[in-house]
Every structure is written in structure tokens, then in C-alpha cells.
C-alpha positions as CSV (number, residue, x, y, z in Angstrom):
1,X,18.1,-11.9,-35.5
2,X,16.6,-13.3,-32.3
3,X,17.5,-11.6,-29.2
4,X,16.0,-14.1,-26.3
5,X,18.2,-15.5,-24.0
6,X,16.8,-19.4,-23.0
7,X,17.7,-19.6,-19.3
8,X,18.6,-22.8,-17.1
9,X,15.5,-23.8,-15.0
10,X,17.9,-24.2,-11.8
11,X,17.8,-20.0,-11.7
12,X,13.6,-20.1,-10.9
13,X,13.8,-21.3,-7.6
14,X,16.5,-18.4,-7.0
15,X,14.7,-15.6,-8.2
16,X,11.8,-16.3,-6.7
17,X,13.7,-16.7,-3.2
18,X,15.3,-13.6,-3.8
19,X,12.0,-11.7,-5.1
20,X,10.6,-12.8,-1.5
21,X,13.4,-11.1,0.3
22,X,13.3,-8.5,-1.6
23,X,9.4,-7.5,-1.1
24,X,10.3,-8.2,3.0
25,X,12.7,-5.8,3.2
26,X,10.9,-3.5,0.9
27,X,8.3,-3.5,3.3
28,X,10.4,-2.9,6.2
29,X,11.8,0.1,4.7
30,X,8.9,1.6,3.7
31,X,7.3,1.0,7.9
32,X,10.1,3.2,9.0
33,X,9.8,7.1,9.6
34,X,12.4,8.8,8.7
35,X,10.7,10.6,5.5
36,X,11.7,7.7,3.0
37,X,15.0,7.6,3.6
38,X,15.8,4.3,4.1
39,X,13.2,3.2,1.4
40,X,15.2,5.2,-1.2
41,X,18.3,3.5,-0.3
42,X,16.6,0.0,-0.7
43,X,15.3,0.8,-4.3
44,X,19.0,2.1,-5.0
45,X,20.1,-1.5,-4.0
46,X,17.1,-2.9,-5.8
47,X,18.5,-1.4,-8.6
48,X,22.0,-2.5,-8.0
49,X,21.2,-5.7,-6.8
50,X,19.3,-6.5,-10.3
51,X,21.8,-5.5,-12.7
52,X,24.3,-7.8,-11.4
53,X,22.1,-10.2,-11.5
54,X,21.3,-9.9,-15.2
55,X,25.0,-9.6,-16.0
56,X,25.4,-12.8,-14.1
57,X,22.8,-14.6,-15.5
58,X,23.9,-13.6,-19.2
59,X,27.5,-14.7,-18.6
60,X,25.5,-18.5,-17.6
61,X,22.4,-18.9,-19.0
62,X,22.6,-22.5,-19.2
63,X,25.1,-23.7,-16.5
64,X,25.1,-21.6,-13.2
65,X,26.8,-22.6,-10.5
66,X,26.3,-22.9,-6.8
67,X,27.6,-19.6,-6.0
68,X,26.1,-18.1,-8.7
69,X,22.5,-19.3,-7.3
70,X,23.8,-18.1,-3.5
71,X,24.4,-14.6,-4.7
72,X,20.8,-14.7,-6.9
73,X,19.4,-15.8,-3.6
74,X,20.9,-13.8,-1.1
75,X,22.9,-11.3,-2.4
76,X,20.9,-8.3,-1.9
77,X,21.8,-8.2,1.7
78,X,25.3,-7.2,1.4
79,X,23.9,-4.8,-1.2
80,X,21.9,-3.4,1.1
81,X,24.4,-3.2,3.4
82,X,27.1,-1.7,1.4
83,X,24.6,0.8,-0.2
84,X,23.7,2.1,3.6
85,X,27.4,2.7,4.3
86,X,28.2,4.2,1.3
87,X,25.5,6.2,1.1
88,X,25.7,7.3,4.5
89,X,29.0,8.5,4.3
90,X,28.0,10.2,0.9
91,X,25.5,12.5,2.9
92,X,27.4,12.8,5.7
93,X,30.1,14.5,3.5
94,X,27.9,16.1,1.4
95,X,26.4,17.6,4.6
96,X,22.8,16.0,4.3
């Protein structure tokens, strides 16, 4: 029983776009003060982030579409940004 997944070549350019931002911002997080912090809510987005992208590349291995290379590319911004907010107002209640 084989379990490898052949993958479209069109996804390599995204991944590797979306790597780069990733490491950027990773970076960025990790130059702020604020005791790790903000770098623990980047790998939580990291995290996030990478999941749907495997779910999205195993629904179209072979034929992804322009929106589906978009979202490989960029879509850890809105990640991040959704994960601050909802994080945030998880410690605010919480009382962090």
C-alpha cells in the first residue's frame, strides 16, 4: 500500500514564497521584547497556517488553482492576524 502523495509542480514556487514570509516574520517576532509573547503566537499560526495547507494540498494534489496558490503564498498573514485577536481576547478574559 503506498502512501505518497505526487504533488503538482505549480505548488513549489508557493511554498517556497510562503516559507520566505514565514522565516521574516519569525524573525520579527522573535526581535521583540515582550518575553516571547508575540513569538509564541507566530508558531501557533505556524502551526495553523500549515495544516490547512496540507489539507488543501491533499484535496488538489494535481490541479490547484489560483486561489489555492494565493492562500499557499500569503495566507499566513490573516493567520497571524486572526490568531493575535483571538488570542488576545483569550488572555484578556482569562486575565493574563
Amino acid at each position: 500500500m503506498s502512501y505518497s502523495l505526487s504533488l503538482s509542480p505549480h505548488y513549489r514556487k508557493a511554498i517556497f514564497s510562503a516559507v520566505a514570509l514565514q522565516v521574516i516574520i519569525g524573525f520579527l517576532s522573535l526581535m521583540i521584547l515582550d518575553g516571547g509573547a508575540c513569538a509564541q503566537i507566530c508558531g501557533v499560526a505556524l502551526l495553523a497556517f500549515w495544516g490547512g495547507v496540507m489539507v488543501l494540498i491533499w484535496r488538489h494534489p494535481q490541479s490547484p488553482t489560483y486561489t489555492d496558490l494565493q492562500l499557499i503564498r500569503f495566507g499566513y498573514l490573516p493567520v497571524v492576524v486572526i490568531a493575535f485577536i483571538v488570542i488576545h481576547v483569550v488572555w484578556s478574559a482569562k486575565g493574563f
